[in-house]
PDB file of the backbone (N, CA, C, O) and the ligand in Angstrom, with CONECT records:
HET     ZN  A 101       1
ATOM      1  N   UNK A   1      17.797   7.570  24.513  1.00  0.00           N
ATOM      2  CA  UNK A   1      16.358   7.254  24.496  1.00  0.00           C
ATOM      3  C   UNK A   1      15.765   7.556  25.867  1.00  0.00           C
ATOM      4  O   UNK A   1      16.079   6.914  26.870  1.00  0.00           O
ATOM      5  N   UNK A   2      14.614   8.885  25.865  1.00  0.00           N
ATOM      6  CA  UNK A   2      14.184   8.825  26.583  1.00  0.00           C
ATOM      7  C   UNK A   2      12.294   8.502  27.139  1.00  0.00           C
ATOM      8  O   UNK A   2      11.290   8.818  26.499  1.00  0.00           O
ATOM      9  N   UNK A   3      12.331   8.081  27.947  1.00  0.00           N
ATOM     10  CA  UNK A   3      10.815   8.163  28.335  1.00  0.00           C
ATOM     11  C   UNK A   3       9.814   9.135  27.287  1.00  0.00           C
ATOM     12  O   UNK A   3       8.669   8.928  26.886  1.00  0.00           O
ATOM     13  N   UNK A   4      10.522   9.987  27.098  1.00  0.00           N
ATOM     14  CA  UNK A   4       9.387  11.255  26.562  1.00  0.00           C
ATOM     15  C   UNK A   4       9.944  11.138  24.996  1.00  0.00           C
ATOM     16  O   UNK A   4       9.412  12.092  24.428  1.00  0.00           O
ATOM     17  N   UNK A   5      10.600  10.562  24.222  1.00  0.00           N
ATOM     18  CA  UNK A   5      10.959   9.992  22.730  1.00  0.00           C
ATOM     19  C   UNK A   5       9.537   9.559  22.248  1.00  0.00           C
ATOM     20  O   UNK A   5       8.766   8.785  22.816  1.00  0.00           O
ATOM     21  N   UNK A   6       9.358  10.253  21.037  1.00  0.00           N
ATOM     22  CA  UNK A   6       8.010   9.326  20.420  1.00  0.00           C
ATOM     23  C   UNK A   6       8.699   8.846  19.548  1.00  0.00           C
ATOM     24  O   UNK A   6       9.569   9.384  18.864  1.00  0.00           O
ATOM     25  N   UNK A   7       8.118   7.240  19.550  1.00  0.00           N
ATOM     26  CA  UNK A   7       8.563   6.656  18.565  1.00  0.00           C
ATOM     27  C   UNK A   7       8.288   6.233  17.268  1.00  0.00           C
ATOM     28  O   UNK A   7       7.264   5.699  17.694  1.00  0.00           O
ATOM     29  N   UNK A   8       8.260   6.030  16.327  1.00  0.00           N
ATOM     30  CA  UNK A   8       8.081   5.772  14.942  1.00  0.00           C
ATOM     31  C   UNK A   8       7.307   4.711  14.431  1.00  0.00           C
ATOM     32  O   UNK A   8       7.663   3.573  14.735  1.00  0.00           O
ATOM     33  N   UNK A   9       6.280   4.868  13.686  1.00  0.00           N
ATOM     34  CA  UNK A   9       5.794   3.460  12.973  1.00  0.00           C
ATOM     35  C   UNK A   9       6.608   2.744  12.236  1.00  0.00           C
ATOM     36  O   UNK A   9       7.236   3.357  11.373  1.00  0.00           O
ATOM     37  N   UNK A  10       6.821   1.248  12.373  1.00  0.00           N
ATOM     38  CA  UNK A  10       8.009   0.838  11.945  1.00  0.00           C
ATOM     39  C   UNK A  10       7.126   0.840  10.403  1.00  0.00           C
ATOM     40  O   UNK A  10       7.811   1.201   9.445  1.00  0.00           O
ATOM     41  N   UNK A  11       6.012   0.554  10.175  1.00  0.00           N
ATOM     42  CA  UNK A  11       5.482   0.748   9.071  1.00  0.00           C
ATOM     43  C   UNK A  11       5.451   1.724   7.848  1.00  0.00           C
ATOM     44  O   UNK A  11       5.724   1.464   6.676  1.00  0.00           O
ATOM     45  N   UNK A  12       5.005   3.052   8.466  1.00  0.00           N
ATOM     46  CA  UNK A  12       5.614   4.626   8.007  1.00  0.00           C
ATOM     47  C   UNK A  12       6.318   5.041   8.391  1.00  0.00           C
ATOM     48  O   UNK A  12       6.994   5.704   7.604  1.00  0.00           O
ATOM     49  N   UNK A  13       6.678   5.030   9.556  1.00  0.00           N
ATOM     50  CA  UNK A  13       8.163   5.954   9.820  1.00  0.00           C
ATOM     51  C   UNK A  13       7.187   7.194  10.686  1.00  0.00           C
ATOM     52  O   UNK A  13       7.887   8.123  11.087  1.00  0.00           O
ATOM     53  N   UNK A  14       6.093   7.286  10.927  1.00  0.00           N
ATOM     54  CA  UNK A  14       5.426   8.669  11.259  1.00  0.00           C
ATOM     55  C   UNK A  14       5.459   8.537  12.377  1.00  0.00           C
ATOM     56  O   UNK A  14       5.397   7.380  12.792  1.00  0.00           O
ATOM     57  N   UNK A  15       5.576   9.720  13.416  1.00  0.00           N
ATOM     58  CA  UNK A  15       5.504   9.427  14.762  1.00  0.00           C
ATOM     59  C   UNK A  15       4.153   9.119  15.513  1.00  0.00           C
ATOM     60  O   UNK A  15       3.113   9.704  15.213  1.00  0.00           O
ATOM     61  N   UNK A  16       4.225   8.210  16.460  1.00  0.00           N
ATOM     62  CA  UNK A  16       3.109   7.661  16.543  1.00  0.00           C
ATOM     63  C   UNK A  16       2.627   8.481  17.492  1.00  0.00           C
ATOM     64  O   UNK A  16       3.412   9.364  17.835  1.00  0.00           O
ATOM     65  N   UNK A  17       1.243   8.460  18.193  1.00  0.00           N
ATOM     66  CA  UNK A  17       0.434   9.639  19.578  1.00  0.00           C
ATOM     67  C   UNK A  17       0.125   8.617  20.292  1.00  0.00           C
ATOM     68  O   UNK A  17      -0.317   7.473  20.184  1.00  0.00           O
ATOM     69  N   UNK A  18       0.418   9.220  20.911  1.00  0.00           N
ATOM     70  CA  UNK A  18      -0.584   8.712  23.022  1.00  0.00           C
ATOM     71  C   UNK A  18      -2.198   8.526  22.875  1.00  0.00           C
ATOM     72  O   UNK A  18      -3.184   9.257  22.778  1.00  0.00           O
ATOM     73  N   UNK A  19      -1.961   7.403  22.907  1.00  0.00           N
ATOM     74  CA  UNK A  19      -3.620   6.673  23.086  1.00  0.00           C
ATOM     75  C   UNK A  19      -4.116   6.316  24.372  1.00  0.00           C
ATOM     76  O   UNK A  19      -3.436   5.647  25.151  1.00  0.00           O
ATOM     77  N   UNK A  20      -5.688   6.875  24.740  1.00  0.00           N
ATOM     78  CA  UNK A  20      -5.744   6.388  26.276  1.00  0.00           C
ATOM     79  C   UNK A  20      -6.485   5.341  25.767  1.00  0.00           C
ATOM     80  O   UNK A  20      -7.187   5.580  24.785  1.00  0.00           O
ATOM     81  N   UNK A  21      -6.471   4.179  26.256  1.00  0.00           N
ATOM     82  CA  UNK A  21      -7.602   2.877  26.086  1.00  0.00           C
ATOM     83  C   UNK A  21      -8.763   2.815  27.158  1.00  0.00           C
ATOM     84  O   UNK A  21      -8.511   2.951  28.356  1.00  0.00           O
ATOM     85  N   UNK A  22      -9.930   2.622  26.726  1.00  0.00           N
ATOM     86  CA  UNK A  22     -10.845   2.414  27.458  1.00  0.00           C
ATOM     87  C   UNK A  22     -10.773   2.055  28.641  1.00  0.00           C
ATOM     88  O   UNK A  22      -9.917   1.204  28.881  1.00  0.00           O
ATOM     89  N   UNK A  23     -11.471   2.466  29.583  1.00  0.00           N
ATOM     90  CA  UNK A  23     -11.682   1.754  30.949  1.00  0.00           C
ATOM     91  C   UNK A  23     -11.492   0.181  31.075  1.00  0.00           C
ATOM     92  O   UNK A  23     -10.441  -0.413  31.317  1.00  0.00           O
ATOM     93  N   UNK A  24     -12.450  -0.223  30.907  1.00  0.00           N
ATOM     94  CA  UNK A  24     -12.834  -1.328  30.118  1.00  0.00           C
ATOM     95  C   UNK A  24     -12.423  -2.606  29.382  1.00  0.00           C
ATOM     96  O   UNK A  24     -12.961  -3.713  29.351  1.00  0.00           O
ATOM     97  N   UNK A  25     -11.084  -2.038  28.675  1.00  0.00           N
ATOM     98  CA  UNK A  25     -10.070  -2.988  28.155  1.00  0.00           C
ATOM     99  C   UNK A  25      -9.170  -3.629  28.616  1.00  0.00           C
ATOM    100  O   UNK A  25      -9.147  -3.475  29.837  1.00  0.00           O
ATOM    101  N   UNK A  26      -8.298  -4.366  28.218  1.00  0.00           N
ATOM    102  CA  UNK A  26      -7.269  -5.550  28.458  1.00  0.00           C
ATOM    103  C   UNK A  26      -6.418  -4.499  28.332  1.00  0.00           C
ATOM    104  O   UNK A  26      -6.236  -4.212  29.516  1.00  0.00           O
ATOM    105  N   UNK A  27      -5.928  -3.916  27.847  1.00  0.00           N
ATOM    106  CA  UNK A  27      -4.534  -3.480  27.979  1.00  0.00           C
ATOM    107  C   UNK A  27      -4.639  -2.794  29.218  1.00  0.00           C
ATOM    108  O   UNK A  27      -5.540  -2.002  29.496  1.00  0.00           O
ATOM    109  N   UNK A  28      -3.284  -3.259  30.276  1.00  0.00           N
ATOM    110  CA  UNK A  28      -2.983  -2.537  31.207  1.00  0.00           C
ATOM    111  C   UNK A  28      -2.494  -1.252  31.266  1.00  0.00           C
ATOM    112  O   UNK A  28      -2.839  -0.534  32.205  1.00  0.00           O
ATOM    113  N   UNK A  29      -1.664  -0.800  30.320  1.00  0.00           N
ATOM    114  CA  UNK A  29      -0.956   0.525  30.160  1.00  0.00           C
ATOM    115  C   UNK A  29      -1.908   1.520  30.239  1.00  0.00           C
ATOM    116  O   UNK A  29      -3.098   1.321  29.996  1.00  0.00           O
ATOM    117  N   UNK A  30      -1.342   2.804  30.634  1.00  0.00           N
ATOM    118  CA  UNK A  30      -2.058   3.799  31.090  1.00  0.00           C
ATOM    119  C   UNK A  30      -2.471   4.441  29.794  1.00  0.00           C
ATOM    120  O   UNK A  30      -3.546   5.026  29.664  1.00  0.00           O
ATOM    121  N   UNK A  31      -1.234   4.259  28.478  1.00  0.00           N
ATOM    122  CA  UNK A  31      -1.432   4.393  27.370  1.00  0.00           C
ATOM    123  C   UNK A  31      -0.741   3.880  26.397  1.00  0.00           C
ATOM    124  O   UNK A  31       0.335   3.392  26.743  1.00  0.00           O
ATOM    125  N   UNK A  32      -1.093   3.813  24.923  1.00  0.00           N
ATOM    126  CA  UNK A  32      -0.313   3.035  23.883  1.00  0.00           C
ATOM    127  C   UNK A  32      -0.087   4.333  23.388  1.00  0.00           C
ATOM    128  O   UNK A  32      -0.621   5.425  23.580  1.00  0.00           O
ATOM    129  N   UNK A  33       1.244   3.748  22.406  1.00  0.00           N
ATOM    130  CA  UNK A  33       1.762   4.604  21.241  1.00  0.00           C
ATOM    131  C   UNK A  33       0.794   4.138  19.843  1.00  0.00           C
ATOM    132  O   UNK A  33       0.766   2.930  19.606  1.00  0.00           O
ATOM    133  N   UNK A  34       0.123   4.931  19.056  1.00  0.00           N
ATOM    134  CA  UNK A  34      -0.803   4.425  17.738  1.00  0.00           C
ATOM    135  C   UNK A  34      -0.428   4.945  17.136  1.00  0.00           C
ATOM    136  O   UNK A  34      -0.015   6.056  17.469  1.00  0.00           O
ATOM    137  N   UNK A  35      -0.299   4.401  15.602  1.00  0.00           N
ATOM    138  CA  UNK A  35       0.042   5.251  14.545  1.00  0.00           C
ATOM    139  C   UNK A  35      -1.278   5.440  13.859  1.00  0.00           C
ATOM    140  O   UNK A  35      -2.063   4.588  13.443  1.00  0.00           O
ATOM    141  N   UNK A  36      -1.358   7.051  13.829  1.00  0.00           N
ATOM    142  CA  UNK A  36      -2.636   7.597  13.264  1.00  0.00           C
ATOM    143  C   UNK A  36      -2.557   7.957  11.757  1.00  0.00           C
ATOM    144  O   UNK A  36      -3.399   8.421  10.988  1.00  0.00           O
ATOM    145  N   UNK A  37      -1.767   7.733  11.657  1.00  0.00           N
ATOM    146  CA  UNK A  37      -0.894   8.069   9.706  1.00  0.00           C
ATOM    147  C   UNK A  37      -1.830   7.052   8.520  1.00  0.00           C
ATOM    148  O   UNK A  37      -1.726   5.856   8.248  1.00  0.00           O
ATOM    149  N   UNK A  38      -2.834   8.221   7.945  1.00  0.00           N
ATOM    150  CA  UNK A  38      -4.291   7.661   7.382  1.00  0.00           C
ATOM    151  C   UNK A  38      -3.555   6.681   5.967  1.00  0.00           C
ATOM    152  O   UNK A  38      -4.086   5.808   5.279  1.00  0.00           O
ATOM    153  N   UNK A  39      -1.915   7.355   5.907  1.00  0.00           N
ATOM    154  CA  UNK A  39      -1.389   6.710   4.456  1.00  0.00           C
ATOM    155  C   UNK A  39      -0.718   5.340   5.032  1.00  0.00           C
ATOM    156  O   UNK A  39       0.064   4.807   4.245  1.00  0.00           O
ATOM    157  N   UNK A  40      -0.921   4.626   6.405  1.00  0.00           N
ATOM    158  CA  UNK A  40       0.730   3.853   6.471  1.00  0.00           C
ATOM    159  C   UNK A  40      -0.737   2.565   6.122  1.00  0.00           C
ATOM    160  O   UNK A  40      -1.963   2.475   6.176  1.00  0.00           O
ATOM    161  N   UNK A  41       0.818   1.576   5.666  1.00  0.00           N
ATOM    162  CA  UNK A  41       0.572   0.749   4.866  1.00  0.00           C
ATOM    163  C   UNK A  41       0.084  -0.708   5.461  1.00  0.00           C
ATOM    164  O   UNK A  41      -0.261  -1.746   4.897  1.00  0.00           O
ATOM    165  N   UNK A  42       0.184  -0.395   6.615  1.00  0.00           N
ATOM    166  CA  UNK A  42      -0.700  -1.379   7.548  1.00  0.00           C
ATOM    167  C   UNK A  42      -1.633  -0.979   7.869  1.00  0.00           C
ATOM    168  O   UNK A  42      -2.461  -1.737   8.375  1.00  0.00           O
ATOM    169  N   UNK A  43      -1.835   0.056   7.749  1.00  0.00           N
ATOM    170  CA  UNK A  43      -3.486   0.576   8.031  1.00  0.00           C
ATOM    171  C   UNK A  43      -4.418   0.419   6.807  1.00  0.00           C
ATOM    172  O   UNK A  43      -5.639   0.262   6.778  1.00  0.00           O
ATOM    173  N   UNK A  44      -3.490   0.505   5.773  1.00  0.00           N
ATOM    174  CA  UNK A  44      -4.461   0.724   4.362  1.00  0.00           C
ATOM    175  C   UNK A  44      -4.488  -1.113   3.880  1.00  0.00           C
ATOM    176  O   UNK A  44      -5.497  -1.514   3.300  1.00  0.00           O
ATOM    177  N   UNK A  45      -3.494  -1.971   4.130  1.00  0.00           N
ATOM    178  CA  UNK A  45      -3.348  -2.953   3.869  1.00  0.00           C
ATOM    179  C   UNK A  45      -5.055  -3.692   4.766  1.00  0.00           C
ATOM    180  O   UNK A  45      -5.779  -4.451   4.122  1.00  0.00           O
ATOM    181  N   UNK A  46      -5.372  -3.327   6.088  1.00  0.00           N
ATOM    182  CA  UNK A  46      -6.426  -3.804   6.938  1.00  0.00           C
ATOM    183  C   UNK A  46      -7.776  -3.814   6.357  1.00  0.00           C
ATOM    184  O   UNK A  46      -8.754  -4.540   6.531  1.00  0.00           O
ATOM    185  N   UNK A  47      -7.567  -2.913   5.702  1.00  0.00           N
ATOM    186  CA  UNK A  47      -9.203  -2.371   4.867  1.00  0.00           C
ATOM    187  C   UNK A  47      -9.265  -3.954   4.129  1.00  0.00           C
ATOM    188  O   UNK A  47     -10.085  -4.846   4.347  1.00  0.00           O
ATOM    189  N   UNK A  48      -8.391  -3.952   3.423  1.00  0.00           N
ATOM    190  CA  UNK A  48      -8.692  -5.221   2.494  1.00  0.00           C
ATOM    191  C   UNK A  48      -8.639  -6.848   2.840  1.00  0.00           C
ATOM    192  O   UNK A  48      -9.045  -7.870   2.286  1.00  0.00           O
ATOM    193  N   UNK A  49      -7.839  -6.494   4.187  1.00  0.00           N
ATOM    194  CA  UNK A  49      -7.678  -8.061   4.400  1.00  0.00           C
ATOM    195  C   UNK A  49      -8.858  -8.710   5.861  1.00  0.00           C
ATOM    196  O   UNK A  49      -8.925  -9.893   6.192  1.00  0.00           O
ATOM    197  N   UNK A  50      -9.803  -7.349   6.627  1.00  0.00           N
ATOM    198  CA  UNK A  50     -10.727  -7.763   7.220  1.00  0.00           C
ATOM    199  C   UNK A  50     -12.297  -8.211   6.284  1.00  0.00           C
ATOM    200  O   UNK A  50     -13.214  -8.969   6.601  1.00  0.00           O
ATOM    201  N   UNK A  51     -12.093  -7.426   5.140  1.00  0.00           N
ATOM    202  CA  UNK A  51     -13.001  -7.524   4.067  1.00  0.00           C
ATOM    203  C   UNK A  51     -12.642  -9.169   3.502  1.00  0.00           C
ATOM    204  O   UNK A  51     -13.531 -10.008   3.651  1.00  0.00           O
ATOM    205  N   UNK A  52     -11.743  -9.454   3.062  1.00  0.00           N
ATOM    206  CA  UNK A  52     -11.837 -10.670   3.080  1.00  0.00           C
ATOM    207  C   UNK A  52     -11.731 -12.293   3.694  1.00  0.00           C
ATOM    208  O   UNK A  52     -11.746 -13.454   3.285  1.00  0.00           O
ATOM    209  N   UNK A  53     -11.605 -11.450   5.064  1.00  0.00           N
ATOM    210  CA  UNK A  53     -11.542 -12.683   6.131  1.00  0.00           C
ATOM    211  C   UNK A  53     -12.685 -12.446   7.195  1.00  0.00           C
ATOM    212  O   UNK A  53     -12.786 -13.196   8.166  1.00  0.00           O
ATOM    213  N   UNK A  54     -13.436 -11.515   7.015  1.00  0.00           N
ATOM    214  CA  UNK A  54     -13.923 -11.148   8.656  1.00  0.00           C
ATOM    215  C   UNK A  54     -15.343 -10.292   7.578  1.00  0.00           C
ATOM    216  O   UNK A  54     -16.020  -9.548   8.287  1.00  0.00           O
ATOM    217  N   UNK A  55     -15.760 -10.324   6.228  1.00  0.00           N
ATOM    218  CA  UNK A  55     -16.297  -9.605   5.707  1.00  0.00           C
ATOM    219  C   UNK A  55     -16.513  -8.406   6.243  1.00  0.00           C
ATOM    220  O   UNK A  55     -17.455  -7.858   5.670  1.00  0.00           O
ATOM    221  N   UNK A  56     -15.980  -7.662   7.221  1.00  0.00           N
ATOM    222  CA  UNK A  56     -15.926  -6.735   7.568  1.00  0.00           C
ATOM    223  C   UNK A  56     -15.622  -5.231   7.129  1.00  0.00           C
ATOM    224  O   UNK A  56     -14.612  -5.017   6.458  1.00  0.00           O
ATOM    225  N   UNK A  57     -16.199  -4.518   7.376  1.00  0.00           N
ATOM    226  CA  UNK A  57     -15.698  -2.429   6.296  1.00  0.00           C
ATOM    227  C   UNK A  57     -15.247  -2.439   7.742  1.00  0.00           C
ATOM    228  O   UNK A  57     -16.133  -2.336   8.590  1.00  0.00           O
ATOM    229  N   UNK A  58     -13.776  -2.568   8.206  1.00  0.00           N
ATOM    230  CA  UNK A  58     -13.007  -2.255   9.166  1.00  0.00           C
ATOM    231  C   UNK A  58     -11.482  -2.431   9.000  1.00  0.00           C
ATOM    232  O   UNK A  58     -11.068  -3.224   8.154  1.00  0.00           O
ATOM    233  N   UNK A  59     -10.534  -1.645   9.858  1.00  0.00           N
ATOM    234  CA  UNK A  59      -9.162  -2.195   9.916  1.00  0.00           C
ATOM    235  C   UNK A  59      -8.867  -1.917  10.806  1.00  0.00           C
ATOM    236  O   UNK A  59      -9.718  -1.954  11.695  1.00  0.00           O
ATOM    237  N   UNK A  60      -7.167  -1.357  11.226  1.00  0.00           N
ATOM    238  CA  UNK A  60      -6.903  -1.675  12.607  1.00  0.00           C
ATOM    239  C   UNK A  60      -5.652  -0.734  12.334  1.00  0.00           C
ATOM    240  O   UNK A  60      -5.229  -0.424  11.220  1.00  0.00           O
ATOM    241  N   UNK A  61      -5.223  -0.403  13.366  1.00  0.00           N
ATOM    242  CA  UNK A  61      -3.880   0.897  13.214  1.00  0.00           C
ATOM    243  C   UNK A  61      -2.348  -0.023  14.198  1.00  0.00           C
ATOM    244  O   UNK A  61      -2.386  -0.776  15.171  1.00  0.00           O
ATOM    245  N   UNK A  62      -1.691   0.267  13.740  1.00  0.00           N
ATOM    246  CA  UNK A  62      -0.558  -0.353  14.661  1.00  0.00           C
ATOM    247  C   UNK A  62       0.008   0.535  15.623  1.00  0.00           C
ATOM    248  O   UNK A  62       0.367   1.690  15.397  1.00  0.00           O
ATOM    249  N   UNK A  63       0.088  -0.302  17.116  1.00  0.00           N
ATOM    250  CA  UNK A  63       0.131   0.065  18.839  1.00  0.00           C
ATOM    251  C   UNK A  63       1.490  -0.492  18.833  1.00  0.00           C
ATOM    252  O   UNK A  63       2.219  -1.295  18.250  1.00  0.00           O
ATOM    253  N   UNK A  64       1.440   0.379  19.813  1.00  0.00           N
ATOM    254  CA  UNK A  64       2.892  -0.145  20.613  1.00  0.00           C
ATOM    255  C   UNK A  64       2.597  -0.035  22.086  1.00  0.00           C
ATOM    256  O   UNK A  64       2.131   1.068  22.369  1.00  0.00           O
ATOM    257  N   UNK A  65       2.754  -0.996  23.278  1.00  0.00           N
ATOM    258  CA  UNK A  65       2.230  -0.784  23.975  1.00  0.00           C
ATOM    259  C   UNK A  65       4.247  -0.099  25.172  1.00  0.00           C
ATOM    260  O   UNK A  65       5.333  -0.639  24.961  1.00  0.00           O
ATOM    261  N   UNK A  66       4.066   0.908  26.069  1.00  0.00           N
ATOM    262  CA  UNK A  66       5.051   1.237  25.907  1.00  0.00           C
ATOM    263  C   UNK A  66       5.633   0.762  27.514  1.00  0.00           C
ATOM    264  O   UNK A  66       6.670   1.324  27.867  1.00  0.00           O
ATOM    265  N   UNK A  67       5.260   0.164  28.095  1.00  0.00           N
ATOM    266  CA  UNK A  67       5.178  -0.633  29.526  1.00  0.00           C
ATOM    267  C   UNK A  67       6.205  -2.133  28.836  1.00  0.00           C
ATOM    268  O   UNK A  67       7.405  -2.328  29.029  1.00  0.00           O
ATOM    269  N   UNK A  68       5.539  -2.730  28.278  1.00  0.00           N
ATOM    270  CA  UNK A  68       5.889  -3.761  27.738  1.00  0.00           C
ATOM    271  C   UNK A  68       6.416  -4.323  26.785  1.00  0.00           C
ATOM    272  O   UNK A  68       6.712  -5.513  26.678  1.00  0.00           O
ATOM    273  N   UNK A  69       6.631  -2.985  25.626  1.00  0.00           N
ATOM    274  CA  UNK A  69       7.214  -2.987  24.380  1.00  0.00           C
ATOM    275  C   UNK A  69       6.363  -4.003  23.013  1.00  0.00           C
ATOM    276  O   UNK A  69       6.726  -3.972  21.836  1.00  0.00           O
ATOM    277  N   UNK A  70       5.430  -4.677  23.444  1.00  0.00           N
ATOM    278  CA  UNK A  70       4.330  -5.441  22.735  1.00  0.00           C
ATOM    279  C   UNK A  70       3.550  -4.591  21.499  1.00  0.00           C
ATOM    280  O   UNK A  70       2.805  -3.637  21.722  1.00  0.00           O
ATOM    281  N   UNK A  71       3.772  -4.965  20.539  1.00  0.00           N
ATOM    282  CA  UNK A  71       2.980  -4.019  19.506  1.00  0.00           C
ATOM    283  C   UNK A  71       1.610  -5.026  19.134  1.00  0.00           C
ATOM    284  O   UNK A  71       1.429  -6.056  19.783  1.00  0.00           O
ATOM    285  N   UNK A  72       0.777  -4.661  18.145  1.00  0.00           N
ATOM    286  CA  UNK A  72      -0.664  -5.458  18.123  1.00  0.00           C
ATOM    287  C   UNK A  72      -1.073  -4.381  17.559  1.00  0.00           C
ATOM    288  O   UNK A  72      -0.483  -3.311  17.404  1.00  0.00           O
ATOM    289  N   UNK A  73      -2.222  -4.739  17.223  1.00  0.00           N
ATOM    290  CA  UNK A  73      -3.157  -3.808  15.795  1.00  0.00           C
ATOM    291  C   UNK A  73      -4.401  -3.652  16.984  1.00  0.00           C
ATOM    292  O   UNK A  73      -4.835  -4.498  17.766  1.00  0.00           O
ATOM    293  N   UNK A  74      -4.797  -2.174  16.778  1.00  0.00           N
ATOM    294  CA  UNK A  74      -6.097  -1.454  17.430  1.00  0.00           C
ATOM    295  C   UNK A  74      -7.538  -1.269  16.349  1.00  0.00           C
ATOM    296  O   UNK A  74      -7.619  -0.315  15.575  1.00  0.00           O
ATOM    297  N   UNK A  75      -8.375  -2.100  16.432  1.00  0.00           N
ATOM    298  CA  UNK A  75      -9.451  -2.251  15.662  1.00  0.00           C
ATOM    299  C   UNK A  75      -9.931  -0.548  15.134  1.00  0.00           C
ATOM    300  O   UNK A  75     -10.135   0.249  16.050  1.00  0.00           O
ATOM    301  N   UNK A  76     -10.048  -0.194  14.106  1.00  0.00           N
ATOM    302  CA  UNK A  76     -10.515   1.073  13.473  1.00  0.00           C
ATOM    303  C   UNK A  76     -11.819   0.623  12.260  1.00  0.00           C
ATOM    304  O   UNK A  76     -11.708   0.060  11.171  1.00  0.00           O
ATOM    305  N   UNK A  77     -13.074   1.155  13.007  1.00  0.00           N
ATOM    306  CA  UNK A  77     -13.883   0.948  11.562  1.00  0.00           C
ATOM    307  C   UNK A  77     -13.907   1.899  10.517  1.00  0.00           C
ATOM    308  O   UNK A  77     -14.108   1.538   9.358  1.00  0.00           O
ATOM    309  N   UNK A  78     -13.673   3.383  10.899  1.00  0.00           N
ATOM    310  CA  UNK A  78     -13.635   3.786   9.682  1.00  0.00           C
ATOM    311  C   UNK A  78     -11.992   5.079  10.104  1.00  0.00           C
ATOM    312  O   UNK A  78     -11.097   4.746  10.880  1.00  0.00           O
ATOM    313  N   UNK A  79     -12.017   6.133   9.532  1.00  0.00           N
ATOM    314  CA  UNK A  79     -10.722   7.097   9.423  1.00  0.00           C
ATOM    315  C   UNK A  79     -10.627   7.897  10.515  1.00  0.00           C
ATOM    316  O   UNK A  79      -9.503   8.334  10.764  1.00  0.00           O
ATOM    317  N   UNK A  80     -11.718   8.261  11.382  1.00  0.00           N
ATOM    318  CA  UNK A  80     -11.649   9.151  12.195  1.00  0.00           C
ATOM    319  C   UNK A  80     -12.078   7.875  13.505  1.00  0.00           C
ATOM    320  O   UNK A  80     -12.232   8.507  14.550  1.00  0.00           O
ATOM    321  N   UNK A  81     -12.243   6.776  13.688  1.00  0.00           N
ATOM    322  CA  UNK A  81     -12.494   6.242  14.610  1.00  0.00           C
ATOM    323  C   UNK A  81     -11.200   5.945  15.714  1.00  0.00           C
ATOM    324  O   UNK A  81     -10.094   5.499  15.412  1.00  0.00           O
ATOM    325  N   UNK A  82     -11.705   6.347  17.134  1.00  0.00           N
ATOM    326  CA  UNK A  82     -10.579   5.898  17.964  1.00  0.00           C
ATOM    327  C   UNK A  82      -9.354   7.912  18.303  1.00  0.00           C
ATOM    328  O   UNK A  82      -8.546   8.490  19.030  1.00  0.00           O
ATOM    329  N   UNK A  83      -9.937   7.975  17.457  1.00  0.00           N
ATOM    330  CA  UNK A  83      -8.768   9.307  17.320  1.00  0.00           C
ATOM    331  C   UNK A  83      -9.617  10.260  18.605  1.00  0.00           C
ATOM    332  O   UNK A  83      -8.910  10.908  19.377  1.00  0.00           O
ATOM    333  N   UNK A  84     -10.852  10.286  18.736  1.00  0.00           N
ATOM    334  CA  UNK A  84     -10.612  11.003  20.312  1.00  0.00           C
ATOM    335  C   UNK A  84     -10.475  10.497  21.386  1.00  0.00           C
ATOM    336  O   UNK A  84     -11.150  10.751  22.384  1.00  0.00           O
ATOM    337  N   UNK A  85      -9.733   9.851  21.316  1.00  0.00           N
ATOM    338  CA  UNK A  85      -8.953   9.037  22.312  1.00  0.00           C
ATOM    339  C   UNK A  85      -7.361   9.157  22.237  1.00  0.00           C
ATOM    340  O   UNK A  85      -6.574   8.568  22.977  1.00  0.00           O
ATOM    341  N   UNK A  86      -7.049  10.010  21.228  1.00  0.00           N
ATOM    342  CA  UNK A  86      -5.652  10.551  21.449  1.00  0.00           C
ATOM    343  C   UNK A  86      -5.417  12.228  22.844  1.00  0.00           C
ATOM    344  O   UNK A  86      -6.098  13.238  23.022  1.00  0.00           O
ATOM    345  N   UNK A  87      -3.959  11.635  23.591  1.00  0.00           N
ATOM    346  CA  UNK A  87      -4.080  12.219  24.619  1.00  0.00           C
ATOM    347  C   UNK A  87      -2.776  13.631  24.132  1.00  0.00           C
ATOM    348  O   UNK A  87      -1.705  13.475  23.545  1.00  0.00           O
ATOM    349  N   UNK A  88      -3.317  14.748  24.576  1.00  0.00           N
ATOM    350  CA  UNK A  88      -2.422  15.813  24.554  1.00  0.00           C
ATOM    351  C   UNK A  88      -2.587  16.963  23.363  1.00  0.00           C
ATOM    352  O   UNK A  88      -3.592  17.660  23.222  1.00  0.00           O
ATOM    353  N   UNK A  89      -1.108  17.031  22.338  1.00  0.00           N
ATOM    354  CA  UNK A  89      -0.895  18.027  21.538  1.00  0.00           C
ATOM    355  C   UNK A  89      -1.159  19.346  21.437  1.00  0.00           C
ATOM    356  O   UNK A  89      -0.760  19.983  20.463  1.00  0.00           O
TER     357      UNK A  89
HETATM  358 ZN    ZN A 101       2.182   3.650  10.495  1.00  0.00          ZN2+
END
């Protein structure tokens, strides 16, 4: 395992991308690992469960933060949100 290994949504299995986070934000890392995978099942599971707790048309993608190994869900309102904020490719 190295530094430069991308690692996997434990959710899908898809490899996750380099996210830069806002200026602005709490997370310290320079960047998170996100899974951008429009099918994984924590992403599609969010649609329905901010709708019924938060009445919200939003969900959230699963992070890995890679400093600290801390994973946590990244707020997404709709399919393309947050994604130009992926770094590289
Ligand atoms: Zn996933």
């Amino acid at each position: 395992m190295t530094d430069q290994e991308i690692p996997k949504c434990k959710h899908c299995d898809a490899d996750m991308k380099k996210w830069q986070p806002p200026a602005d934000s709490t997370w310290s890392a320079a960047f998170l690992w996100v899974c951008f995978n429009d099918e994984c099942s924590y992403f599609k599971r969010g649609w329905d469960h901010m709708m019924k707790t938060q009445e919200a048309k939003a969900s959230y993608r699963h992070t890995l933060n890679p400093e600290t190994g801390v994973t946590g869900p990244l707020p997404c309102w709709s399919y393309d949100a947050q994604k130009d904020r992926i770094i590289g490719e």
